[in-house]
C-alpha positions as CSV (number, residue, x, y, z in Angstrom):
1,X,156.6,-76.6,-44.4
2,X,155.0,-73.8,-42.2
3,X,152.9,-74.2,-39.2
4,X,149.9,-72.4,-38.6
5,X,147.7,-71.7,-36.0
6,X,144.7,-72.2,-37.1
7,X,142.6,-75.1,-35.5
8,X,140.5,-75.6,-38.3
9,X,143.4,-76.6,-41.0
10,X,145.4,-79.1,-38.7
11,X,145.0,-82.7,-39.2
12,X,142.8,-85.3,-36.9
13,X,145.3,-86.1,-35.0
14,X,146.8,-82.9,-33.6
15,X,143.5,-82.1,-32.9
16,X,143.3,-85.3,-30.5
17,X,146.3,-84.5,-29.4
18,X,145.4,-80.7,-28.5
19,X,142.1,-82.0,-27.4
20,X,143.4,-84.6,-24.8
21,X,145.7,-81.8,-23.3
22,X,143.5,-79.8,-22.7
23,X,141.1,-82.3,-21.4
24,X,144.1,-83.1,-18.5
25,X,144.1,-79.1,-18.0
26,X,141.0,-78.8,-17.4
27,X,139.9,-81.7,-15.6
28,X,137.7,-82.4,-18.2
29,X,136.7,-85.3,-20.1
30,X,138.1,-85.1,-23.8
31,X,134.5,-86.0,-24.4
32,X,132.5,-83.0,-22.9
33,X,135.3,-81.5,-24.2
34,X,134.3,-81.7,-27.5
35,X,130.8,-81.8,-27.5
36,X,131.5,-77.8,-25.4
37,X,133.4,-77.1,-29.0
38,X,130.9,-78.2,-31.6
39,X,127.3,-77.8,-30.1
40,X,125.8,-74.7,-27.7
41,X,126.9,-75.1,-24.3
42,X,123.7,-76.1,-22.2
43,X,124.6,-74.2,-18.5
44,X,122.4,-75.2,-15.4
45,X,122.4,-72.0,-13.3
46,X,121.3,-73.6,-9.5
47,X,121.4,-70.5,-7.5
48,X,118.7,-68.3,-5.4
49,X,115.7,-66.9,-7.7
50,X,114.8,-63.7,-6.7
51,X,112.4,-64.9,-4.2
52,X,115.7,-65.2,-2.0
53,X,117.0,-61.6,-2.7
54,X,120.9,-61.3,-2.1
55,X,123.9,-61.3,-4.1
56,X,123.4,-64.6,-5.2
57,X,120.5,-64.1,-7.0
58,X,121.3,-61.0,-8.3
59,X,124.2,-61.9,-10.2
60,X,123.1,-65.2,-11.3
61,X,119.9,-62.9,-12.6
62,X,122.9,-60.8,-14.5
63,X,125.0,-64.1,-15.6
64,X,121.5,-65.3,-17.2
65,X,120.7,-62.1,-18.8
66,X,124.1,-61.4,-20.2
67,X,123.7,-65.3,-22.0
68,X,119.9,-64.2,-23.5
69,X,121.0,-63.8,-26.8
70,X,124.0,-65.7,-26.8
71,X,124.6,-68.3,-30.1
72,X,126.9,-70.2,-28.0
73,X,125.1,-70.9,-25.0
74,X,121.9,-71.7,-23.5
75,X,121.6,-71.1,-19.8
76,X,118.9,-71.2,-17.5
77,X,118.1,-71.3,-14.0
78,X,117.2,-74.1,-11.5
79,X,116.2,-72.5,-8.7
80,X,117.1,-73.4,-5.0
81,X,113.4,-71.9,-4.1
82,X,111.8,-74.2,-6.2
83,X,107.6,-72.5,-5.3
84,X,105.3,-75.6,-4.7
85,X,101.9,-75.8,-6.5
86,X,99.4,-73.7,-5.7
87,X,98.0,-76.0,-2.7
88,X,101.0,-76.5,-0.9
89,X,102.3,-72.3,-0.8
90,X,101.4,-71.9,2.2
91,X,104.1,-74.2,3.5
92,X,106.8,-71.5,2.4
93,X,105.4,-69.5,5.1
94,X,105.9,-71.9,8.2
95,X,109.2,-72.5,9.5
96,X,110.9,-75.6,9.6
97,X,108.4,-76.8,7.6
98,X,109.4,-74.4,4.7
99,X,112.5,-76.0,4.4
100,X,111.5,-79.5,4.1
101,X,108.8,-78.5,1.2
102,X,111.6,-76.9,-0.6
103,X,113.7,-79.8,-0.3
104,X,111.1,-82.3,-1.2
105,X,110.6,-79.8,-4.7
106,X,114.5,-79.2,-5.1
107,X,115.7,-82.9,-5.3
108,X,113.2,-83.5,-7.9
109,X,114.5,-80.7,-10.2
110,X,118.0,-81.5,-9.8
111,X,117.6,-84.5,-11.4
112,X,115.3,-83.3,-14.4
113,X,117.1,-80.3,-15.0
114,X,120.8,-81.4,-14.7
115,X,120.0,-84.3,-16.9
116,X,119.9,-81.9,-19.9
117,X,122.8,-79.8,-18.9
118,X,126.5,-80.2,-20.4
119,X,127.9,-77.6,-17.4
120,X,126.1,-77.0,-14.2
121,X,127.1,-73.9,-12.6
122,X,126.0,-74.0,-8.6
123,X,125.6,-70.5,-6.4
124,X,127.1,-71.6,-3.0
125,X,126.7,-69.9,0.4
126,X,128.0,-71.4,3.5
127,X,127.0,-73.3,6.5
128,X,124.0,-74.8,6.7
129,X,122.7,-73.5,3.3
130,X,125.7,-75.4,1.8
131,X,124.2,-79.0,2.7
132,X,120.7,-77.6,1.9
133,X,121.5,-76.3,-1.8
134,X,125.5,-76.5,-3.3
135,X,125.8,-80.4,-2.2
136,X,123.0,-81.8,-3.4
137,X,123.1,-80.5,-7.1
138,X,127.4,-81.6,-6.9
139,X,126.0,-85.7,-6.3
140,X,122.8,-85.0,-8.5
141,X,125.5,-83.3,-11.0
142,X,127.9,-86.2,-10.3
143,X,125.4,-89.2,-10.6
144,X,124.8,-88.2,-13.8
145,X,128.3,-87.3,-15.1
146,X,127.9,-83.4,-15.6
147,X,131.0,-81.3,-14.8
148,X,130.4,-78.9,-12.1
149,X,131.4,-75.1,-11.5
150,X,131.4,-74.0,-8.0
151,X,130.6,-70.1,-7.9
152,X,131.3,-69.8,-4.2
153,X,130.2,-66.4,-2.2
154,X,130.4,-65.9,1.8
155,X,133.2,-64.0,4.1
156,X,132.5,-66.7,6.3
157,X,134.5,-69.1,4.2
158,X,137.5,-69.4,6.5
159,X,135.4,-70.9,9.8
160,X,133.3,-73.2,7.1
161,X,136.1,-74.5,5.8
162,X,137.8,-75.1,8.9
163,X,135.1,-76.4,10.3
164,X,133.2,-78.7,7.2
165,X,135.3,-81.6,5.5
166,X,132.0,-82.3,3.5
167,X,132.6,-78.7,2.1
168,X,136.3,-79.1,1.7
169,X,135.9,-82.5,0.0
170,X,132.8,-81.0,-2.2
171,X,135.0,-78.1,-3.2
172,X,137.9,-80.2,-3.9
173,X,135.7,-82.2,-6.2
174,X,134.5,-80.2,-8.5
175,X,136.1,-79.2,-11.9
176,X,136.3,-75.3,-11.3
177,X,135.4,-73.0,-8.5
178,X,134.5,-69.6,-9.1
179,X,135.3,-66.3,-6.1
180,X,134.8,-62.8,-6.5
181,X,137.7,-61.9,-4.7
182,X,141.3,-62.3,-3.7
183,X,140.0,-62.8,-0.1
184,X,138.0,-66.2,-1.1
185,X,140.9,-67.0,-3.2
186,X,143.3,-66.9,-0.5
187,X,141.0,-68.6,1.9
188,X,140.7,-71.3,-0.6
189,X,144.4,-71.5,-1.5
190,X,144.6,-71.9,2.3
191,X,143.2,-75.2,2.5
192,X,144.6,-76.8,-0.5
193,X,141.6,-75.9,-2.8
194,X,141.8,-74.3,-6.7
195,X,140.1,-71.5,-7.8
196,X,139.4,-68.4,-10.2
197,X,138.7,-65.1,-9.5
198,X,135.8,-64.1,-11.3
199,X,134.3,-60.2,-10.3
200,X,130.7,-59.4,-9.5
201,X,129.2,-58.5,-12.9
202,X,127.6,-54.8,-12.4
203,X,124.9,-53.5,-14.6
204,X,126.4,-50.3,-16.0
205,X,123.3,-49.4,-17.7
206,X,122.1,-48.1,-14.5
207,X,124.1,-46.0,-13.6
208,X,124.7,-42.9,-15.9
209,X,127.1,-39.8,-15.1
210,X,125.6,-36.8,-13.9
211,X,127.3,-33.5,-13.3
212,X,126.8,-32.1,-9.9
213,X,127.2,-28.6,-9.6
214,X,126.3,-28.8,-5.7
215,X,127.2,-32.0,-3.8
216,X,125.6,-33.9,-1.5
217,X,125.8,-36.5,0.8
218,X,124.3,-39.8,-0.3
219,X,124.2,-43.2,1.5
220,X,124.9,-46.5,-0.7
221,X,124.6,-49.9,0.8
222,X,126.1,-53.0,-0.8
223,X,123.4,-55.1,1.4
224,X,119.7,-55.5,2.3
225,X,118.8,-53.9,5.2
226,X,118.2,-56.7,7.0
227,X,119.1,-58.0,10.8
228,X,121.8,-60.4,10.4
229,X,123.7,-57.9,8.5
230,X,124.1,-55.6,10.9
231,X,124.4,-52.1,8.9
């Protein structure tokens, strides 16, 4: 008798069997499991729209882009910066206030949003932003039994770690997180917690060779020109 490898010819119950080892590999239930399998994968994206432009929202922009035409899944985002109707804006523009609008529009979405998600994939910062954005879409995600990808981004990691059990429990209680770089993934491994190394995605398309028969010096900067970020 020969073996093969092909999924699609072995019996029911090899493919419980394959099924419910991976489920334990993953974290997963053998149920999401399947469903991920057999129908398009619905992705929440909760991250930064452009409003809030940084890396965050840049490469969740790509992530989404890159997923347009995909047969396999549907993604789209849920914003952080949800913008309030029309006559309410102008509470985006005082401060303090600002953030208790956005949270009072944020909670809301979480809940209709997730609710029709099979994967929710969250853009975390650190610090304050964490509790503000990444924590509540993990218990919104968690009340209503979505698995949860952590796609964590700051050099600050190592004090907000040391300094936040709420983010070392969070991040310990998701299925997968997501760095961009060895650093985070040290930092993480540091303090007991999994995770993947998944690069920055960069759009090659704009950025074409050119021959130079005379150089000259340019300036590039990876950040916005911004205060806090001292360039």
């Amino acid at each position: 008798m020969t073996d093969t490898l092909d999924p699609l010819s072995w019996p029911v119950s090899r493919l419980g069997e394959a099924m419910d080892a991976l489920a334990r590999r993953s974290g997963l239930a053998p149920r999401v499991l399947w469903q991920m399998c057999t129908t398009r994968l619905n992705v929440a994206m909760v991250a930064p729209s452009m409003g809030i432009l940084g890396g965050q929202a840049v490469q969740a922009a790509r992530l989404l882009r890159s997923w347009r035409d995909d047969p396999d899944v549907h993604a789209w985002l849920v914003p952080i910066n949800p913008e309030p109707p029309a006559g309410l804006r102008w509470t985006t523009k005082v401060k303090y206030l600002r953030t208790v609008a956005t949270q009072a529009f944020y909670w809301p979405s979480l809940v209709r949003e997730l609710r029709r998600a099979d994967v929710v994939h969250v853009f975390s910062a650190s610090y304050f932003s964490f509790l503000l954005a990444p924590l509540p879409a993990v218990l919104i995600a968690r009340l209503l039994g979505k698995p949860v990808v952590m796609n964590y981004r700051s050099g600050e990691a190592p004090d907000h770690l040391k300094r936040s059990a709420i983010a070392r429990a969070t991040l310990r209680s998701v299925e997968q997180n997501a760095v961009p770089s060895r650093f985070l993934h040290e930092v993480f491994a540091g303090f007991g917690i999994r995770s993947e190394i998944i690069p920055n995605i960069v759009d090659v398309e704009r950025f074409r060779f050119r021959r130079r028969e005379r150089l000259h010096p340019r300036v590039l900067s990876t950040r916005n020109f911004e205060s806090l970020y001292n360039l």
